[in-house]
C-alpha positions as CSV (number, residue, x, y, z in Angstrom):
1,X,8.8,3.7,-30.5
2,X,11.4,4.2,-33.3
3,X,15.4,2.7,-32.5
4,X,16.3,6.7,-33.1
5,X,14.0,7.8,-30.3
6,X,15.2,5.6,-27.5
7,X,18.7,6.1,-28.4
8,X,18.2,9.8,-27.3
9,X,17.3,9.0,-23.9
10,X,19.0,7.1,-21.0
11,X,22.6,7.3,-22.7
12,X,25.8,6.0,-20.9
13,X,26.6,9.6,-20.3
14,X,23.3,9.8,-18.6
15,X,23.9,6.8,-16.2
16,X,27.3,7.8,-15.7
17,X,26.0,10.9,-14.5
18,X,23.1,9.8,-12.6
19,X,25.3,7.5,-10.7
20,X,28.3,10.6,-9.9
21,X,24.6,12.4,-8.5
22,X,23.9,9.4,-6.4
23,X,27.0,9.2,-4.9
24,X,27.5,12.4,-4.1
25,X,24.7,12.3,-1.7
26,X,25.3,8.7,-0.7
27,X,28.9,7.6,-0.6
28,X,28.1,4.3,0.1
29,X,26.5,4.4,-3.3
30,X,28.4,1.3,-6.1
31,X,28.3,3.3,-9.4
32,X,30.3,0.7,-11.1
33,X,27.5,-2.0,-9.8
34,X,24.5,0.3,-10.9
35,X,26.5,1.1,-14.5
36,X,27.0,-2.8,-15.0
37,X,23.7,-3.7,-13.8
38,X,22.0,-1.0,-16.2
39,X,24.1,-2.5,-19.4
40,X,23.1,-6.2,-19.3
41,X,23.2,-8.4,-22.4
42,X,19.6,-7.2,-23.0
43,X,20.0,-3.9,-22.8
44,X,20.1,-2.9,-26.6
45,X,17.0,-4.4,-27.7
46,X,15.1,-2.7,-25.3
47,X,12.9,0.1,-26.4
48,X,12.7,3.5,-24.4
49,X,10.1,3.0,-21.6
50,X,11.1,-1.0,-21.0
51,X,15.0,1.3,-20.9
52,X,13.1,3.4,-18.1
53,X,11.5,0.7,-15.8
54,X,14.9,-0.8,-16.2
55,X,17.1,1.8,-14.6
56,X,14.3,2.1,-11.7
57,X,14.9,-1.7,-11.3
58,X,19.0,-1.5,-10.9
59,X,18.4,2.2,-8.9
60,X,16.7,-0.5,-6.7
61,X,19.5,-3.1,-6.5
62,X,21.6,-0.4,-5.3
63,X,20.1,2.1,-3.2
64,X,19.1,1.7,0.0
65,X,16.1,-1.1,0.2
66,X,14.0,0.9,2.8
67,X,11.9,2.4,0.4
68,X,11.9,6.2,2.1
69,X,15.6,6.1,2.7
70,X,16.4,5.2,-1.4
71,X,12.8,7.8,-2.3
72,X,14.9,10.5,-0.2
73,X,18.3,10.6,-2.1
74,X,16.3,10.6,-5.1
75,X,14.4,14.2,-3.8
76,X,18.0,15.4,-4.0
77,X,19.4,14.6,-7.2
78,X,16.0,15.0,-9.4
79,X,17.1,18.8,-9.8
80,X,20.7,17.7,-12.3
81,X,18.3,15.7,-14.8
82,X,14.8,17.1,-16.9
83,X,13.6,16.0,-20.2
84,X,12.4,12.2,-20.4
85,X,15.7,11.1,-18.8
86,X,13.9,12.9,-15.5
87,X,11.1,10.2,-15.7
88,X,13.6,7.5,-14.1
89,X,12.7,9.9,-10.6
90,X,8.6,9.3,-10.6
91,X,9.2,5.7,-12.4
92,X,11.2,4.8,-9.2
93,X,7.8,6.0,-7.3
94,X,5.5,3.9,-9.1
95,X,7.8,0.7,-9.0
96,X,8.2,1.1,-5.2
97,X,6.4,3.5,-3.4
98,X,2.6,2.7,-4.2
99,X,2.0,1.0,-0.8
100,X,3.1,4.3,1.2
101,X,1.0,7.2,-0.5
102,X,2.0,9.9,2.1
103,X,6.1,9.6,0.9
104,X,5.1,9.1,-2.8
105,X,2.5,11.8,-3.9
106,X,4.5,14.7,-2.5
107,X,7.3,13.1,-4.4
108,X,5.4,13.0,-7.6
109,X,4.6,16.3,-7.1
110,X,8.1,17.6,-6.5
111,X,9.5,15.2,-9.7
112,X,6.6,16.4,-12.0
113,X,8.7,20.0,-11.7
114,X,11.7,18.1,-13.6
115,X,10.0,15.9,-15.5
116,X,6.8,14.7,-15.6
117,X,5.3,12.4,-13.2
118,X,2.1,11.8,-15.9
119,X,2.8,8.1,-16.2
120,X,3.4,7.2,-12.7
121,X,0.7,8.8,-11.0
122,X,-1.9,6.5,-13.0
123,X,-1.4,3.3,-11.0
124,X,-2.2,5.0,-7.6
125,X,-5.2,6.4,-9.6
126,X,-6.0,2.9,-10.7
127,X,-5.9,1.4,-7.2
128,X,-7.7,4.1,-5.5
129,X,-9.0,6.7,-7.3
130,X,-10.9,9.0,-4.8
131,X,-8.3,9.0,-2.7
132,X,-5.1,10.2,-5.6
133,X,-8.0,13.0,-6.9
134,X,-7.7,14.6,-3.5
135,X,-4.2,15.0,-4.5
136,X,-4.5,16.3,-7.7
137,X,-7.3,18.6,-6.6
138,X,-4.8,20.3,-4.7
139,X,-2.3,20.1,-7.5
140,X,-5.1,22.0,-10.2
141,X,-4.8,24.9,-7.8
142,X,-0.7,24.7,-7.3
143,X,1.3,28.0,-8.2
144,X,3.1,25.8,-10.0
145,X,2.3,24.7,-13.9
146,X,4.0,21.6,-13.8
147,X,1.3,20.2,-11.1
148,X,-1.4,21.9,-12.9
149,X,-0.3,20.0,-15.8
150,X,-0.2,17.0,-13.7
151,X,-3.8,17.5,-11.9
152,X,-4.8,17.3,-15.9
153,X,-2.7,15.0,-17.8
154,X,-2.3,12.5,-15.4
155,X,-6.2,11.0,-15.5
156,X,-6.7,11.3,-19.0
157,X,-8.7,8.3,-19.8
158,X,-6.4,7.5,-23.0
159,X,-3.0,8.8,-22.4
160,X,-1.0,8.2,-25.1
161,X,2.0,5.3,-24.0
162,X,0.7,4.9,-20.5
163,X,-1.9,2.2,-19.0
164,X,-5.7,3.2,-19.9
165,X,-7.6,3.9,-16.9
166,X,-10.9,1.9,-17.1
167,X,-13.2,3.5,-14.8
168,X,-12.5,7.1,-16.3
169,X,-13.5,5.6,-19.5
170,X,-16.5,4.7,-18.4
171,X,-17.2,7.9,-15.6
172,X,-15.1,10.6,-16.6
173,X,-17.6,12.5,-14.3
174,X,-14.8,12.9,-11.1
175,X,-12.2,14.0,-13.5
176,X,-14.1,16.7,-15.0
177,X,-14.3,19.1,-11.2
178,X,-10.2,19.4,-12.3
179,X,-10.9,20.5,-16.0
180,X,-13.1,23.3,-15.0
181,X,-10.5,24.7,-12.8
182,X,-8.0,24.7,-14.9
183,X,-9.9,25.7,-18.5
184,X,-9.0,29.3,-18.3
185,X,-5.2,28.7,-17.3
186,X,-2.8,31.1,-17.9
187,X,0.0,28.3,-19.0
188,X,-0.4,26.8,-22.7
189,X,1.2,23.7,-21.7
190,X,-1.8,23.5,-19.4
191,X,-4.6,24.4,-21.5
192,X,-3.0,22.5,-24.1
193,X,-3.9,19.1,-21.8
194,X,-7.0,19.6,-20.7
195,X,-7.7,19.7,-24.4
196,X,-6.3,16.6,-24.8
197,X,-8.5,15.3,-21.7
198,X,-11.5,16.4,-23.1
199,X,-10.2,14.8,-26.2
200,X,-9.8,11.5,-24.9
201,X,-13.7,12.0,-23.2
202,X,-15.0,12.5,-26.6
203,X,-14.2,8.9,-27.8
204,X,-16.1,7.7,-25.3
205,X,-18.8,10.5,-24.5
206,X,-19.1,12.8,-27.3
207,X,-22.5,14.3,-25.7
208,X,-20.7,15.2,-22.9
209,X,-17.9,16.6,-24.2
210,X,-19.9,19.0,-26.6
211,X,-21.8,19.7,-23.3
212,X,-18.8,21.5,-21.9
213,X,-18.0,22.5,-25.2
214,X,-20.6,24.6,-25.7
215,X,-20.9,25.8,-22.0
216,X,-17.6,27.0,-22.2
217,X,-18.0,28.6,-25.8
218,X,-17.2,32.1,-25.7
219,X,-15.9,32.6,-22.1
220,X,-12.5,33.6,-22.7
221,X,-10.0,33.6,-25.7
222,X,-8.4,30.4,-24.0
223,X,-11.2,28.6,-23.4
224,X,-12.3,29.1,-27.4
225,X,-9.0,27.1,-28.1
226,X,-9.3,24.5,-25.4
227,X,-12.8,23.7,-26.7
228,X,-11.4,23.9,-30.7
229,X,-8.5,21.6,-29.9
230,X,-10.9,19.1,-27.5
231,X,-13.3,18.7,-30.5
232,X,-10.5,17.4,-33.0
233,X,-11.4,14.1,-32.3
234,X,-15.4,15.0,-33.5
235,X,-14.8,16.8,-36.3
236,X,-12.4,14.7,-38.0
237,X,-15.3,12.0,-37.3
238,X,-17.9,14.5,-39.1
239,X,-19.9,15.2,-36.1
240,X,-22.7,17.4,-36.7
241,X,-23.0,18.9,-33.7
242,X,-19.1,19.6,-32.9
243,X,-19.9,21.5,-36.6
244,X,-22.4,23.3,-36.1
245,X,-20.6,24.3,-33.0
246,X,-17.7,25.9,-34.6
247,X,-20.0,27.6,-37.8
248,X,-19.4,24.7,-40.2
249,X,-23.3,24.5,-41.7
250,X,-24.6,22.3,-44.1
251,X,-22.7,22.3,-47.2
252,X,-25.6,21.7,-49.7
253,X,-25.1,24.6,-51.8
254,X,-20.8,24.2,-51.7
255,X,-19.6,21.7,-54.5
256,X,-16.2,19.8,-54.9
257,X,-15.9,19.6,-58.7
258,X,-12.7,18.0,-61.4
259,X,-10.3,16.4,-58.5
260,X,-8.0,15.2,-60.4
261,X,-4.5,12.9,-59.3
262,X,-1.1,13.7,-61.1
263,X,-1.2,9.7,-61.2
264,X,-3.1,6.8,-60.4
265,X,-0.1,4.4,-59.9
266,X,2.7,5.9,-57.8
267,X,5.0,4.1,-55.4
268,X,5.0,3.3,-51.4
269,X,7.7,6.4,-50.1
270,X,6.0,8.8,-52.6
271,X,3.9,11.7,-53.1
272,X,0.5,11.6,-54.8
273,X,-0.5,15.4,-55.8
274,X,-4.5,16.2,-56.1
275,X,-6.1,19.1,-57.4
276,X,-9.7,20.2,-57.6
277,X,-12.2,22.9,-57.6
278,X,-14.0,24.1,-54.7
279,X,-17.1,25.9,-55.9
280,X,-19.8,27.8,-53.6
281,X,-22.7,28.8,-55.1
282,X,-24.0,30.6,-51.6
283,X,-25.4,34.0,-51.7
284,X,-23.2,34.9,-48.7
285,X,-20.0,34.0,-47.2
286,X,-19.7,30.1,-46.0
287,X,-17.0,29.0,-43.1
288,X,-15.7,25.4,-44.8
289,X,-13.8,22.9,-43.3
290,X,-11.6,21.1,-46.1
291,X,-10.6,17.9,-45.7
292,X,-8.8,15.0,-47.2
293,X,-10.0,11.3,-46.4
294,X,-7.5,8.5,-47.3
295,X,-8.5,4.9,-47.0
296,X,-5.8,2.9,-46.7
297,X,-5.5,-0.8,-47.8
298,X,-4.3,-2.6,-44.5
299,X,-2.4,-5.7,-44.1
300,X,-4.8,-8.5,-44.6
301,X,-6.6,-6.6,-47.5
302,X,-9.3,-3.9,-45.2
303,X,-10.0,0.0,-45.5
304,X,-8.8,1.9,-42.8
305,X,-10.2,5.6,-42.8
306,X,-7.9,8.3,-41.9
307,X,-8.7,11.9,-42.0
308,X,-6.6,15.0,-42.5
309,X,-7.3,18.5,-42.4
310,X,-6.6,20.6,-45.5
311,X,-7.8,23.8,-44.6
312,X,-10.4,26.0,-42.3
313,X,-11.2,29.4,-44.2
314,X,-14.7,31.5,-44.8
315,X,-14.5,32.1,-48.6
316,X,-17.3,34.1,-50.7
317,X,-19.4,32.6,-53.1
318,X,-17.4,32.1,-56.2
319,X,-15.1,28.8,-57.9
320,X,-11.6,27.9,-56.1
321,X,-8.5,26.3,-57.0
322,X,-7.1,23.7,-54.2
323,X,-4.1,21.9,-54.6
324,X,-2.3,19.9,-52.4
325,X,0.1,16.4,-51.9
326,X,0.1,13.6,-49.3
327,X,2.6,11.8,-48.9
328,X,2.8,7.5,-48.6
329,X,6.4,7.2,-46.7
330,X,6.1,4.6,-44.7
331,X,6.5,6.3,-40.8
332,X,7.1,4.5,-37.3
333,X,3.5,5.5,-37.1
334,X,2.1,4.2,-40.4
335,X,3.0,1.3,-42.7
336,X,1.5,1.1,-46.3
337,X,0.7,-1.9,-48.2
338,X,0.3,-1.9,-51.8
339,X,-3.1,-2.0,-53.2
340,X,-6.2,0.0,-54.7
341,X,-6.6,3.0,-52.2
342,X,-9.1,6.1,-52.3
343,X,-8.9,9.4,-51.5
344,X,-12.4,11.5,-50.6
345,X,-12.5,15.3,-50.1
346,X,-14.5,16.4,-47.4
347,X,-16.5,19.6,-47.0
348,X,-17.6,20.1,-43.8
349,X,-18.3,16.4,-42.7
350,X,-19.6,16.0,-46.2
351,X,-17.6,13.8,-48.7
352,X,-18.3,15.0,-51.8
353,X,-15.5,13.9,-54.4
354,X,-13.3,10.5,-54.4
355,X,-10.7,9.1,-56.9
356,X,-8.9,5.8,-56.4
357,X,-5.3,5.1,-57.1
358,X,-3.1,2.1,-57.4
359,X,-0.2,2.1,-54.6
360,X,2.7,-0.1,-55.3
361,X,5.8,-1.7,-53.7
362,X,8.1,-0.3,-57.2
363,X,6.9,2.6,-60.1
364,X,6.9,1.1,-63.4
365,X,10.8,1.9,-64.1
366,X,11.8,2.0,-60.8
367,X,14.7,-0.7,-59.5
């Protein structure tokens, strides 16, 4: 997590303000104890979730200890704070409350309303998981989006900063009762995560995935785009099936001819610019997925394969011009190291160009 991204979140006008909230509801609350606890000596070189499990931790040193007295005054403030500063609320929860399930899933459910509750409901999962999926049953059918959300993006096997959840890795099978539920929802924030569930199913169980994909295929006008966005995963990987699926046939007769770089030595933090010719010598008109394929040199000398979509289109038969950039900035998600790279076009899982390139800490010329 980048320095500028947990500098955003759980500010000193943000503990300040939690701690007027607190006391408001409990005199007896010590803001100035809470405030000093928060800012220890190690407080700047934590980064934004170890920031979060600490504020739960000094919420703890100063609210009452019985856990449903402290969970209670915490139902009452959670309504002043959203956004990720709202995740302290169901972060207290999983610190404290997973050994009294019948205070701490209603709580999730009314924190989840303010912020999100996706990370802490995932140990209660882990520890018992037929028993939270009752819950979040319940939840997939709340009036409420924020639960429905919840019921979804809370057992996703691969949830992006959060603890994995092993046994839905292996059996996403009890999840999946929650997905159908909520695969025609009227909420895009929804939709939008059981996509991502069905996402994170695909790494480990394509077959299944593409089972529900193409059982669902054509139901509604939501459920196209769930299914489109669940199979990113597949068609970046050049699955046939997930192809085939969407309309993208075998390319045999479409041709990637003259790419062509602006350079074949340009600098880490620049832009390399590729051109080539896209020609489709089809007797009718051909749905192509276009994509670029970069394989990045990695620290200790390997390829790593990454793959980015250009373009989706149907085009007729005839010769096009395609030209694009990419660009090698280094990125909190992606460092680059200098080296002999390549670069493939891909036409429908197909590569069928590549041209290498020389990536290197300076340009020739450069200081």
């Amino acid at each position: 997590m980048s320095d500028k991204l947990k500098d955003l979140f759980f500010t000193k006008a943000f503990i300040s303000a939690l701690g007027d909230s607190i006391q408001r509801i409990y005199p007896e609350f010590d803001k100035a104890e809470f405030v000093r606890l928060v800012h220890d000596e190690s407080w700047e070189s934590r980064e934004l979730k170890q920031r979060m499990r600490h504020v739960s931790r000094c919420l703890h040193e100063t609210l009452p200890k019985e856990y449903p007295k402290a969970l209670a005054i915490l139902m009452e403030v959670v309504s002043s704070f959203q956004s990720f500063d709202g995740m302290i609320f169901p972060d207290y929860v999983e610190c404290y409350g997973l050994d009294d399930w019948d205070l701490s899933l209603p709580a999730l459910a009314h924190f989840t309303k303010y912020a999100s509750a996706e990370f802490a409901i995932r140990p209660f999962l882990a520890r018992d998981p037929d028993r939270a999926l009752v819950f979040m049953r319940v939840w997939a059918n709340d009036s409420d989006p924020h639960l429905r959300r919840l019921a979804s993006e809370g057992c996703r096997p691969r949830l992006p900063w959060a603890v994995a959840l092993p046994a839905f890795k292996q059996d996403p099978s009890p999840i999946l009762p929650i997905l159908e539920t909520l695969k025609d929802d009227e909420s895009e924030s929804v939709r939008k995560s059981v996509a991502n569930n069905l996402n994170d199913i695909s790494k480990d169980h394509p077959d299944l995935v593409l089972d529900i994909c193409e059982r669902w295929y054509g139901h509604t006008k939501n459920t196209d785009w769930i299914i489109k966005h669940a199979s990113r995963s597949l068609l970046k990987a050049g699955n046939v099936r997930a192809l085939r699926l969407f309309g993208f046939g075998e390319p045999t007769r479409v041709s990637v001819e003259s790419l062509t770089l602006d350079r074949t030595t340009i600098s880490i933090g620049e832009a390399l610019y590729y051109t080539f010719e896209l020609s489709l010598e089809t007797t009718e008109v051909c749905k192509v997925r276009l994509e670029l394929v970069v394989y990045y040199v990695k620290a200790k000398g390997k390829k790593s394969r990454k793959t980015f979509q250009i373009k989706e289109a149907s085009y007729e038969p005839g010769r096009y011009v395609v030209a694009r950039k990419h660009s090698f900035e280094n990125r909190s998600t992606r460092k680059h190291y200098p080296g002999v790279h390549q670069i493939a076009i891909v036409v429908n899982g197909v590569e069928k160009a590549t041209a290498s390139f020389n990536l290197v800490e300076n340009s020739p010329g450069q200081s």
